[in-house]
MOPAC internal coordinates of N, CA, C and O (Angstrom, degrees):
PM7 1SCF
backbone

  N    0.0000 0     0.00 0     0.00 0    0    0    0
  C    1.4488 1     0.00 0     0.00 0    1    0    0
  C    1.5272 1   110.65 1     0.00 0    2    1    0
  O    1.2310 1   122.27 1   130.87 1    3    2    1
  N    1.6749 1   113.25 1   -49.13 1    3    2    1
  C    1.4223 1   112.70 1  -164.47 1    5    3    2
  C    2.2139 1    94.48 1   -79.27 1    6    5    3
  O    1.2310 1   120.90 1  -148.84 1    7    6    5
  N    1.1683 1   115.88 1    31.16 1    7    6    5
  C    1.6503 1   124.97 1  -165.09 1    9    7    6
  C    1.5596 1    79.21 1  -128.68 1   10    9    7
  O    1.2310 1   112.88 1   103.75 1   11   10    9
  N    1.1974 1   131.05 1   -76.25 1   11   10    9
  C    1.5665 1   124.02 1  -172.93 1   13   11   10
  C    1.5016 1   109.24 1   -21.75 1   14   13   11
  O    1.2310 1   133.05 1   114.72 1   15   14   13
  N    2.1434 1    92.39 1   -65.28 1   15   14   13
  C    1.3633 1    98.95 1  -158.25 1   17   15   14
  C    1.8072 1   117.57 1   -61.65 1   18   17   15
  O    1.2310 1   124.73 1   161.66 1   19   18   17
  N    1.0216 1   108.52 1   -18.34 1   19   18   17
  C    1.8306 1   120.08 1  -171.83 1   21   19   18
  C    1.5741 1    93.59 1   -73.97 1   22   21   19
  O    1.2310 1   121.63 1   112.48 1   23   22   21
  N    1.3092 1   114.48 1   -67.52 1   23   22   21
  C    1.2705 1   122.89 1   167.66 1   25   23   22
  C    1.9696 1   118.41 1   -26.14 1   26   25   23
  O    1.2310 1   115.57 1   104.40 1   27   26   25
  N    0.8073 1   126.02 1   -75.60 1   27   26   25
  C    1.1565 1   137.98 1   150.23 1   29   27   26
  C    1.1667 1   124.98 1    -2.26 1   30   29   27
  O    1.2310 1   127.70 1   113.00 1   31   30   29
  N    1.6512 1   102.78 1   -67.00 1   31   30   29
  C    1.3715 1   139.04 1  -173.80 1   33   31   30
  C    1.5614 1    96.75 1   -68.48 1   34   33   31
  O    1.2310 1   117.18 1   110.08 1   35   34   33
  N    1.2303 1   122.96 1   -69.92 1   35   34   33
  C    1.4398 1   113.27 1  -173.98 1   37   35   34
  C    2.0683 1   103.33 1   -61.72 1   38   37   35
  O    1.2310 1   119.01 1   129.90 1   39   38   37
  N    0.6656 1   119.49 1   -50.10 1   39   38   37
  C    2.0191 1   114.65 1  -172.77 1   41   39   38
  C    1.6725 1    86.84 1   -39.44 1   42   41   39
  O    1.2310 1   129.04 1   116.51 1   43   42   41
  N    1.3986 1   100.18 1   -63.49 1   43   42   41
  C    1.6119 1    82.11 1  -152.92 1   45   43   42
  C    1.8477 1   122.30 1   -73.69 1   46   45   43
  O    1.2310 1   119.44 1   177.50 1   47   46   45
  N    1.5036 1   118.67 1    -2.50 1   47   46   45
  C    1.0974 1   134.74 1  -174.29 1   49   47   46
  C    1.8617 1    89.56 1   -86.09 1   50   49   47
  O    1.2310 1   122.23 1   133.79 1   51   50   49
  N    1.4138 1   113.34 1   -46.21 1   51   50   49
  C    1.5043 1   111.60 1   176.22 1   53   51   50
  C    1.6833 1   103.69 1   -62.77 1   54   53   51
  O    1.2310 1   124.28 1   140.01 1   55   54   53
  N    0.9671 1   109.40 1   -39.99 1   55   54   53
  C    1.8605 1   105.28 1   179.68 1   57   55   54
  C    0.9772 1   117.20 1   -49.44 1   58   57   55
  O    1.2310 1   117.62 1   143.44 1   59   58   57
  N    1.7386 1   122.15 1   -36.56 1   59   58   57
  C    1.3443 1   142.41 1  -128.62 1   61   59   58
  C    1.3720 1    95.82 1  -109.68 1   62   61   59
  O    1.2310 1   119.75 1   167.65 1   63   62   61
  N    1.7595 1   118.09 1   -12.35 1   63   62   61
  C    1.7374 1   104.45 1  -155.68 1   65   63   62
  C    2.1209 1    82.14 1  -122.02 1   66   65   63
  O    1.2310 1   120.31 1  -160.22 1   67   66   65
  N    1.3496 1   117.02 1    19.78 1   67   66   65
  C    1.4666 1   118.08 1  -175.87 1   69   67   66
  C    1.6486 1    97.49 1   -80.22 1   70   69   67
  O    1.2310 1   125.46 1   -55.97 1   71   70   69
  N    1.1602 1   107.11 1   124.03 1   71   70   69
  C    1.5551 1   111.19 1   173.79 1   73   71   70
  C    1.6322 1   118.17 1   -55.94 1   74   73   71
  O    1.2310 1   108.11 1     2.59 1   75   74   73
  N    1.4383 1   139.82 1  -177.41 1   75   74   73
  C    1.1730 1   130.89 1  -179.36 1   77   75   74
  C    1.8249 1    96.50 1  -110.20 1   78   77   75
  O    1.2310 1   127.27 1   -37.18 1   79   78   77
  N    0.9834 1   103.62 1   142.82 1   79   78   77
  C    1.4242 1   103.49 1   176.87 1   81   79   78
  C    1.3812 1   120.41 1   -65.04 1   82   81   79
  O    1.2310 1   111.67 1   -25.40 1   83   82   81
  N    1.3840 1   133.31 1   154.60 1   83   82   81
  C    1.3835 1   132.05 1  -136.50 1   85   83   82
  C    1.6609 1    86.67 1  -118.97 1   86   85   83
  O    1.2310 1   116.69 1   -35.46 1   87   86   85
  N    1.0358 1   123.89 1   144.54 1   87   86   85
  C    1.7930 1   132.46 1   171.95 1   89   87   86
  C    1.5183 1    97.80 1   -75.68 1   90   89   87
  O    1.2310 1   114.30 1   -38.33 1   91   90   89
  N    1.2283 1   128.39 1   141.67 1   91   90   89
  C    1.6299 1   122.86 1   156.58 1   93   91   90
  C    1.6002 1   101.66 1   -65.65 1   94   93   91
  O    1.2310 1   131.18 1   -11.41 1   95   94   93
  N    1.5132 1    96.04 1   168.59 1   95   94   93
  C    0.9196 1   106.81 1   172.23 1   97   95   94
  C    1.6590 1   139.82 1   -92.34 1   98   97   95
  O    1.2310 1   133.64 1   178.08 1   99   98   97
  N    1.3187 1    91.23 1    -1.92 1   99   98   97
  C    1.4248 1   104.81 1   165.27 1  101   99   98
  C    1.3718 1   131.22 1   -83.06 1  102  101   99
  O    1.2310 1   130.53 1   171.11 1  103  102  101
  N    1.7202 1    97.29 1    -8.89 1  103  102  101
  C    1.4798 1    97.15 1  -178.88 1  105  103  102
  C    1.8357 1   114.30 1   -95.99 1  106  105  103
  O    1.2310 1   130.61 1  -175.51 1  107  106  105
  N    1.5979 1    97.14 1     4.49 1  107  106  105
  C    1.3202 1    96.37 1   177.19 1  109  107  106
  C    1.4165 1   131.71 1   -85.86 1  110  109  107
  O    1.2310 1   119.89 1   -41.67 1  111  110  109
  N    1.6811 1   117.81 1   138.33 1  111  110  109
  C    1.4881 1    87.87 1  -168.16 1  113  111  110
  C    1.6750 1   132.51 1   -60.54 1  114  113  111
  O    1.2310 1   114.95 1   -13.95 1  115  114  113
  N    1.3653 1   127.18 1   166.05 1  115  114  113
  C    1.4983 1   103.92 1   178.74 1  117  115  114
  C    1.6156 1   109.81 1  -118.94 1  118  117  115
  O    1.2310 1   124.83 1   -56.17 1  119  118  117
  N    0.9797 1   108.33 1   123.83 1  119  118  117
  C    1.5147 1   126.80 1   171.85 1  121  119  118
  C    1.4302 1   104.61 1   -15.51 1  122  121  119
  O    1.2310 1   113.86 1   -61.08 1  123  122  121
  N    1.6441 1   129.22 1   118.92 1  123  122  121
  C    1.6809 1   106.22 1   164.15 1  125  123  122
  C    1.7792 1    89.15 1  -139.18 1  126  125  123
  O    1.2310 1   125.39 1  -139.79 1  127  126  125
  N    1.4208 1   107.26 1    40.21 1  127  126  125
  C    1.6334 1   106.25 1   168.17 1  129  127  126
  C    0.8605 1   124.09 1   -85.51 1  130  129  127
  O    1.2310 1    93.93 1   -52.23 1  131  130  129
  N    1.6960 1   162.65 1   127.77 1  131  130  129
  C    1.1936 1   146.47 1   130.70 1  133  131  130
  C    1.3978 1   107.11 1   -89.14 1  134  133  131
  O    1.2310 1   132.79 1   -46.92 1  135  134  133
  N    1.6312 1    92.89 1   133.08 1  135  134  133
  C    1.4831 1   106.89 1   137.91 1  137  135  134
  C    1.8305 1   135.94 1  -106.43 1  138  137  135
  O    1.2310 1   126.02 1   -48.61 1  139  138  137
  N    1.5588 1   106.03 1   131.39 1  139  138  137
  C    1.2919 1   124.07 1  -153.83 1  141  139  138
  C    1.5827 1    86.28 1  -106.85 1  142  141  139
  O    1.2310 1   129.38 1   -31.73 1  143  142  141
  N    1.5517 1    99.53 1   148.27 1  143  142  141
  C    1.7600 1    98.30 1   155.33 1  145  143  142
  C    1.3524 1    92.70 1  -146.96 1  146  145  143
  O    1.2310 1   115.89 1   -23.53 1  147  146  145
  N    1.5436 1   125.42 1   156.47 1  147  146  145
  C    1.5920 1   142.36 1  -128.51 1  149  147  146
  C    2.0175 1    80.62 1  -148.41 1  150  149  147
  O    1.2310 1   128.39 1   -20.10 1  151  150  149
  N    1.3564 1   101.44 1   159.90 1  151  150  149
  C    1.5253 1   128.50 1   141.87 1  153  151  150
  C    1.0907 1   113.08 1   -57.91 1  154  153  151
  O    1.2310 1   124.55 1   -50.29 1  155  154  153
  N    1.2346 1   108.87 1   129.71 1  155  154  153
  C    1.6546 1   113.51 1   176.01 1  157  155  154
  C    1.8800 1   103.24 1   -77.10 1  158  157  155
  O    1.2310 1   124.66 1   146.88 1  159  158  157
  N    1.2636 1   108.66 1   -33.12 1  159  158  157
  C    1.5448 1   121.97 1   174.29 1  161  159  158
  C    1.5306 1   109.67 1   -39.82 1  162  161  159
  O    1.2310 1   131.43 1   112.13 1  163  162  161
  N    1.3013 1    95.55 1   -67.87 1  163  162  161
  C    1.9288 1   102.17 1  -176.52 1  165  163  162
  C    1.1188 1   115.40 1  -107.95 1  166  165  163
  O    1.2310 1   112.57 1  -151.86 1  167  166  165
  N    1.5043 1   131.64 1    28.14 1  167  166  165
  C    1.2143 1   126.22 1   122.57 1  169  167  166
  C    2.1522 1    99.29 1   116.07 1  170  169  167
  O    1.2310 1   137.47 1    15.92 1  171  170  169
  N    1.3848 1    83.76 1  -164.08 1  171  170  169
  C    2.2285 1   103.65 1   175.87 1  173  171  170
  C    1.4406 1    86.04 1  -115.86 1  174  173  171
  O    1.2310 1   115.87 1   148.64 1  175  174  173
  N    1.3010 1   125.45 1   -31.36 1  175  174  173
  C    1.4994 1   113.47 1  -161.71 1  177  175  174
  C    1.9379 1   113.21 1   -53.12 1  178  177  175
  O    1.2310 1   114.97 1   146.47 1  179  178  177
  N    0.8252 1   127.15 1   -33.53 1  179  178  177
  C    1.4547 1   150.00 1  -178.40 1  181  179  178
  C    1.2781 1   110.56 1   -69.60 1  182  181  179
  O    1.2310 1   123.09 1   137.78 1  183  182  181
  N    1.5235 1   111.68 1   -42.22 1  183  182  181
  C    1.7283 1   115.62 1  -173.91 1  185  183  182
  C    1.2033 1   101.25 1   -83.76 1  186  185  183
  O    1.2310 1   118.03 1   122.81 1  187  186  185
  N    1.7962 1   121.35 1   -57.19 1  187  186  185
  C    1.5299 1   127.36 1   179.21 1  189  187  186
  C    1.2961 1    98.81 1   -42.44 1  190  189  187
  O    1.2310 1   117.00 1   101.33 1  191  190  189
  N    1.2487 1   123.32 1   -78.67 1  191  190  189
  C    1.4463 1   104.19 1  -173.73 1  193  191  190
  C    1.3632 1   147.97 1   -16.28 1  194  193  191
  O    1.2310 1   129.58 1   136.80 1  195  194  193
  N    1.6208 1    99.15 1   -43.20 1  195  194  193
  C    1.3771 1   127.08 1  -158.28 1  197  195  194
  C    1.3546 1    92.57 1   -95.42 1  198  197  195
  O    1.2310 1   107.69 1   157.21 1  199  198  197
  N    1.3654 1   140.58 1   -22.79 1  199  198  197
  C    1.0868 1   146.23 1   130.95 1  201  199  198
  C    1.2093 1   136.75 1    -1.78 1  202  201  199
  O    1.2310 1   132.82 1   100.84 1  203  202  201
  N    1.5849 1    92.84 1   -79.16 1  203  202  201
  C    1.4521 1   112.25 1   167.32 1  205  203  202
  C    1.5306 1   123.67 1   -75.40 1  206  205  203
  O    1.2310 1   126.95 1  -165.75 1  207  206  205
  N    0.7817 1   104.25 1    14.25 1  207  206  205
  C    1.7024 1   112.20 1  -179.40 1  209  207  206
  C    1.2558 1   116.79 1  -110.34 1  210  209  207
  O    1.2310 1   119.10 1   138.90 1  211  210  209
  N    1.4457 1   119.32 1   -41.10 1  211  210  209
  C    1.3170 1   145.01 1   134.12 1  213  211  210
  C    0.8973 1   138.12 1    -6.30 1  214  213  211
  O    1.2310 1   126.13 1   114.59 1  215  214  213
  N    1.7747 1   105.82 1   -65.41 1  215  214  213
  C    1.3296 1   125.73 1  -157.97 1  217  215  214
  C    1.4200 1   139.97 1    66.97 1  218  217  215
  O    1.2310 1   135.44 1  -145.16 1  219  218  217
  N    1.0201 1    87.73 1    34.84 1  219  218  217
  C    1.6687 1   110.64 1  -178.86 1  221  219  218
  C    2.1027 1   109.50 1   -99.05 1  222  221  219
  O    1.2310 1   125.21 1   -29.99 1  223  222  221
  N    1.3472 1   107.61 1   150.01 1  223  222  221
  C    1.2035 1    94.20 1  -166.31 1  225  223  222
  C    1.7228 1    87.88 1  -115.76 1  226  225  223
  O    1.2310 1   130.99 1   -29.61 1  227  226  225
  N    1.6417 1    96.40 1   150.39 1  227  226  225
  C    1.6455 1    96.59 1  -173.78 1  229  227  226
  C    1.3350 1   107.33 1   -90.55 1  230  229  227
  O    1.2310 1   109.88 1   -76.23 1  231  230  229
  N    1.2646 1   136.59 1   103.77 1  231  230  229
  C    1.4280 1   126.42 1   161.27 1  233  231  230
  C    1.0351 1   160.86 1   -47.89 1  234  233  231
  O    1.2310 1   131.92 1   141.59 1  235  234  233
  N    1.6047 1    94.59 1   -38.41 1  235  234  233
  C    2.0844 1   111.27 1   163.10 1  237  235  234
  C    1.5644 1    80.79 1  -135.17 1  238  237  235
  O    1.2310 1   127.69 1   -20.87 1  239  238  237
  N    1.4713 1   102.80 1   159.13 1  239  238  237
  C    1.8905 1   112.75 1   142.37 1  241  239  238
  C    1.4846 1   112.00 1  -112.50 1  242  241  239
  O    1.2310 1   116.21 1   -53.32 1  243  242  241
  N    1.3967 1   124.81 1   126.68 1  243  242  241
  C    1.2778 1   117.98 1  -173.08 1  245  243  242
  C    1.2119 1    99.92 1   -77.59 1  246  245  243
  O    1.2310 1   101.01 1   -62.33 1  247  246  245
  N    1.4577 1   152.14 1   117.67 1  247  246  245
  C    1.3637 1   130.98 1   165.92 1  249  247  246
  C    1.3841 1   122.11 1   -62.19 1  250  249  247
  O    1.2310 1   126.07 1   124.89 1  251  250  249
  N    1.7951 1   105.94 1   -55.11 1  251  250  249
  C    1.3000 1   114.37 1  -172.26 1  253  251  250
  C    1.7302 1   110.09 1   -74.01 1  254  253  251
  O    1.2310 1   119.38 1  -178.41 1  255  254  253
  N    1.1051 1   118.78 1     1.59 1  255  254  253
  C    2.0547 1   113.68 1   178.39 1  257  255  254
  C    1.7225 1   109.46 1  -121.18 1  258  257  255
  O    1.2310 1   126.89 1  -168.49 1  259  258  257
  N    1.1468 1   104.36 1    11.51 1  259  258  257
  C    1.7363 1   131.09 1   177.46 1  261  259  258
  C    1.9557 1    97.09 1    44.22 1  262  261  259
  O    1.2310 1   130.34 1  -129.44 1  263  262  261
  N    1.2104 1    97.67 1    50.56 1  263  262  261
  C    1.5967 1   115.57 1   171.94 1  265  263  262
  C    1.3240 1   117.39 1  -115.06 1  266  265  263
  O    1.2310 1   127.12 1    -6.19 1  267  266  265
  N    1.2745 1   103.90 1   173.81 1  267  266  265
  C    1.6159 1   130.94 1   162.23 1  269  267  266
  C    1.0463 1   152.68 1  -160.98 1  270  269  267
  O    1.2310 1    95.63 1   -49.99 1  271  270  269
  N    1.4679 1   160.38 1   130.01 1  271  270  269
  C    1.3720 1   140.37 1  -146.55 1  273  271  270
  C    1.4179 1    99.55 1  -126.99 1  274  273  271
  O    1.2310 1   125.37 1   -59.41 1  275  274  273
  N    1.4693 1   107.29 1   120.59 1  275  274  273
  C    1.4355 1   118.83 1   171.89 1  277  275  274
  C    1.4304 1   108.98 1  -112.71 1  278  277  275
  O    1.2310 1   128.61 1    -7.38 1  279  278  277
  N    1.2205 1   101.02 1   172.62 1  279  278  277
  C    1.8196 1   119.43 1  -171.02 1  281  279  278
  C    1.7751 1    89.42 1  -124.63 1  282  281  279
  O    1.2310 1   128.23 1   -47.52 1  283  282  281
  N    1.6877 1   101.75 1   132.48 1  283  282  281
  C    1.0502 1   115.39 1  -173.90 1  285  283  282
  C    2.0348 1    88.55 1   -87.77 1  286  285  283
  O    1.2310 1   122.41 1   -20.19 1  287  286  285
  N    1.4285 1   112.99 1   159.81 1  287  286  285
  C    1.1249 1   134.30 1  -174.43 1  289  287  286
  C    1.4352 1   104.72 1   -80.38 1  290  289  287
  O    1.2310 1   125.29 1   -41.89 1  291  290  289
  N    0.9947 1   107.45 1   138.11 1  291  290  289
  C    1.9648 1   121.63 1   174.22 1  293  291  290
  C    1.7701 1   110.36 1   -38.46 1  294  293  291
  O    1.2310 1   118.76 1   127.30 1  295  294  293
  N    1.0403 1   119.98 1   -52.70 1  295  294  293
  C    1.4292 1   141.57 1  -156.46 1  297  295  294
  C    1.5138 1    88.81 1   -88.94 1  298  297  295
  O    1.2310 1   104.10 1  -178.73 1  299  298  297
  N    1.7849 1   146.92 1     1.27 1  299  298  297
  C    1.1297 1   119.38 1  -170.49 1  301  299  298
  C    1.9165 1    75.66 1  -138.59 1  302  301  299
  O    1.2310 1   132.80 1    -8.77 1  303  302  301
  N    1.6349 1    92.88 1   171.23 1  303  302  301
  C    1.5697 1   103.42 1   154.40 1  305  303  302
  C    1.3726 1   112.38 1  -119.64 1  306  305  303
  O    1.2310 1   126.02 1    -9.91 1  307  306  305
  N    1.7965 1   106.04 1   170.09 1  307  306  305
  C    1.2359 1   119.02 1  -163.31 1  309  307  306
  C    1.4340 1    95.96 1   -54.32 1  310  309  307
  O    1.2310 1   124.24 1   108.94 1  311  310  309
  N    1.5689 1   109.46 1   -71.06 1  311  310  309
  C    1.7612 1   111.19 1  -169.01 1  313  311  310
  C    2.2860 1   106.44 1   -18.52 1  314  313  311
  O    1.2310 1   140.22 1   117.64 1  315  314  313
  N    1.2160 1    78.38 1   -62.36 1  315  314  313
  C    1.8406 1    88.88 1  -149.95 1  317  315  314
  C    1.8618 1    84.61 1   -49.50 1  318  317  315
  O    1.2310 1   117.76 1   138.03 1  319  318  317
  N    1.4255 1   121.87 1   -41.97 1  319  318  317
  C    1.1760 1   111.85 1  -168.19 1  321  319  318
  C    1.8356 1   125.35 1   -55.31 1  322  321  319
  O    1.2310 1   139.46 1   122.26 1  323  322  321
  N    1.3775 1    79.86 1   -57.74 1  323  322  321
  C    1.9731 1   115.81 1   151.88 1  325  323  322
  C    2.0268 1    81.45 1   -21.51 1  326  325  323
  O    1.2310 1   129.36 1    72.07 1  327  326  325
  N    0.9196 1    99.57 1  -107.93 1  327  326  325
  C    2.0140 1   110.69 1  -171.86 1  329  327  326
  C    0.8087 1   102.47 1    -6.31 1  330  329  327
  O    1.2310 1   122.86 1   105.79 1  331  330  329
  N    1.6243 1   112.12 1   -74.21 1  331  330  329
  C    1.4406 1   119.74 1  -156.91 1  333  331  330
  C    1.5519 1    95.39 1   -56.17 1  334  333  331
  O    1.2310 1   110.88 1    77.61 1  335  334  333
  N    1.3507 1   134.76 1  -102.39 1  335  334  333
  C    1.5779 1   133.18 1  -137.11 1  337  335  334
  C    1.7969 1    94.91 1   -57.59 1  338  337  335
  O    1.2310 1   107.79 1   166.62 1  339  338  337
  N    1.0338 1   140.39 1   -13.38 1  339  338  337
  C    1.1805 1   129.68 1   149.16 1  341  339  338
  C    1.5513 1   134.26 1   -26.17 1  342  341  339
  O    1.2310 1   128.73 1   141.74 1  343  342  341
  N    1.7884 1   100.79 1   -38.26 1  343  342  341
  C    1.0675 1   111.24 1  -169.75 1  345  343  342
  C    1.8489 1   114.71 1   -94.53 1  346  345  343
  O    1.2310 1   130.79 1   157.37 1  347  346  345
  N    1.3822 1    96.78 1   -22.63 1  347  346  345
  C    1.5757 1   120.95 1  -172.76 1  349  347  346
  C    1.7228 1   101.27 1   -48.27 1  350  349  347
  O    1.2310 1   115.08 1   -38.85 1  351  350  349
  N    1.1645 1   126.93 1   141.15 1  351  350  349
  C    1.2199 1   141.91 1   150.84 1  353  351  350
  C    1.5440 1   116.70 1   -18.90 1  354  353  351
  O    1.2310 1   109.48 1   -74.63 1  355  354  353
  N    1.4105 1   137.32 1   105.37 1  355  354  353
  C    1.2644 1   109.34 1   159.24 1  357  355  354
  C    1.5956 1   109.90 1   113.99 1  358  357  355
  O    1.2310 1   124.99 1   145.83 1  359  358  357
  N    2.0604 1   108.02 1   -34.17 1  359  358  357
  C    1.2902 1    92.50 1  -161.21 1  361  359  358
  C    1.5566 1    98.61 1   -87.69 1  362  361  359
  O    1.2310 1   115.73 1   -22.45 1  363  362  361
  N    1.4572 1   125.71 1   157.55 1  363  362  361
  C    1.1883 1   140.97 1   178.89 1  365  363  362
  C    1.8625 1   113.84 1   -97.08 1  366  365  363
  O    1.2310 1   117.13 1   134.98 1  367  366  365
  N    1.4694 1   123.06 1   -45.02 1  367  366  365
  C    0.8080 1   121.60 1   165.91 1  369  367  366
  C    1.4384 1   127.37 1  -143.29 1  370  369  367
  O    1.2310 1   114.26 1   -20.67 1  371  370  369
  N    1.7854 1   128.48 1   159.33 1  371  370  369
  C    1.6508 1   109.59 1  -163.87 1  373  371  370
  C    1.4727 1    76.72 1  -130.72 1  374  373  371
  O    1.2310 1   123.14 1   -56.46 1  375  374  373
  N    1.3542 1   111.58 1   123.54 1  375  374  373
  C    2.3575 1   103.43 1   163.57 1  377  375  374
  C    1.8324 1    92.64 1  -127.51 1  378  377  375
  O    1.2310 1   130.65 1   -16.07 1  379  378  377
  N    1.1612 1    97.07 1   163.93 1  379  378  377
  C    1.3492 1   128.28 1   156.02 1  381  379  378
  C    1.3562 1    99.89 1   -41.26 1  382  381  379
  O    1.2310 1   111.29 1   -22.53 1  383  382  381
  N    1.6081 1   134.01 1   157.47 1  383  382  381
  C    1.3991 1   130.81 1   121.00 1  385  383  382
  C    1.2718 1   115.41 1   -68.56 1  386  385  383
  O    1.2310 1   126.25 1   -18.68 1  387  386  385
  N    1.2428 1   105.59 1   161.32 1  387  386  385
  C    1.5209 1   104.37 1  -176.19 1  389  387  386
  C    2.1652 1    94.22 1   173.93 1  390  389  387
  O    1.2310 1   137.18 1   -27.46 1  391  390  389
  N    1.2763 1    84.33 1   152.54 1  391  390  389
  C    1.9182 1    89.41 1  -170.95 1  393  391  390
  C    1.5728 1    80.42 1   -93.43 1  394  393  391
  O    1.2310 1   134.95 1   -26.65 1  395  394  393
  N    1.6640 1    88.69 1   153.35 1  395  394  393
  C    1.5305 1   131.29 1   170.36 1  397  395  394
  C    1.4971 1   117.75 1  -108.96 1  398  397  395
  O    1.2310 1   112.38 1   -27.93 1  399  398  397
  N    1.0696 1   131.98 1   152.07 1  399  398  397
  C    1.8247 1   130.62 1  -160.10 1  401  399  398
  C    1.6301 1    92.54 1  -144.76 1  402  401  399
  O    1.2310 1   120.64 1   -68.16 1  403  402  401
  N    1.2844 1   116.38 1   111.84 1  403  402  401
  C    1.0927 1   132.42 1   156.70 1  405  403  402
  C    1.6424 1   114.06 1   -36.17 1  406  405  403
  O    1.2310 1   103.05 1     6.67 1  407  406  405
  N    1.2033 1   148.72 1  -173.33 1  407  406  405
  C    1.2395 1   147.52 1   115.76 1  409  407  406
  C    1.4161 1   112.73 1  -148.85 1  410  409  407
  O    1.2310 1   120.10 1   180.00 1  411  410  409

């Protein structure tokens, strides 16, 4: 009996130390948010635009942080997008989305 229980005891301690299987990485989604923030001086008119030229779709408009978060287009990547509104009239900064964690 006290041979069962050892027995036992080790399977499930071996069960217990099996890692969790890992997701590829292709199945994860991929980030295509930017958030932009503009001069309040010269305006959204300059960025929207540049937007639409683009092909980027606007997702929120921040009114009160003189921002906005667009979705870069299928057919482009973040980097090149990153460049581009970099260059636009007005904008002050281009980041990734990405979550923030309190602590």
């Amino acid at each position: 009996m006290k041979k069962l229980l050892v027995i036992f005891t080790v399977l499930f301690s071996l069960a217990a130390c099996q890692s969790a299987p890992k997701t590829a990485k292709s199945q994860e989604p991929q980030n295509r948010t930017l958030i932009i923030f503009y001069d309040a001086q010269v305006g959204k008119e300059p960025l929207f635009k540049a937007a639409q030229k683009y092909g980027s779709e606007i997702i929120y408009d921040y009114k009160n942080l003189n921002g906005a978060a667009l979705r870069v287009p299928d057919n482009k990547t973040p980097a090149k997008a990153i460049k581009y509104y970099k260059k636009v009239p007005g904008v002050l900064s281009v980041e990734m989305d990405k979550r923030a964690y309190l602590m």
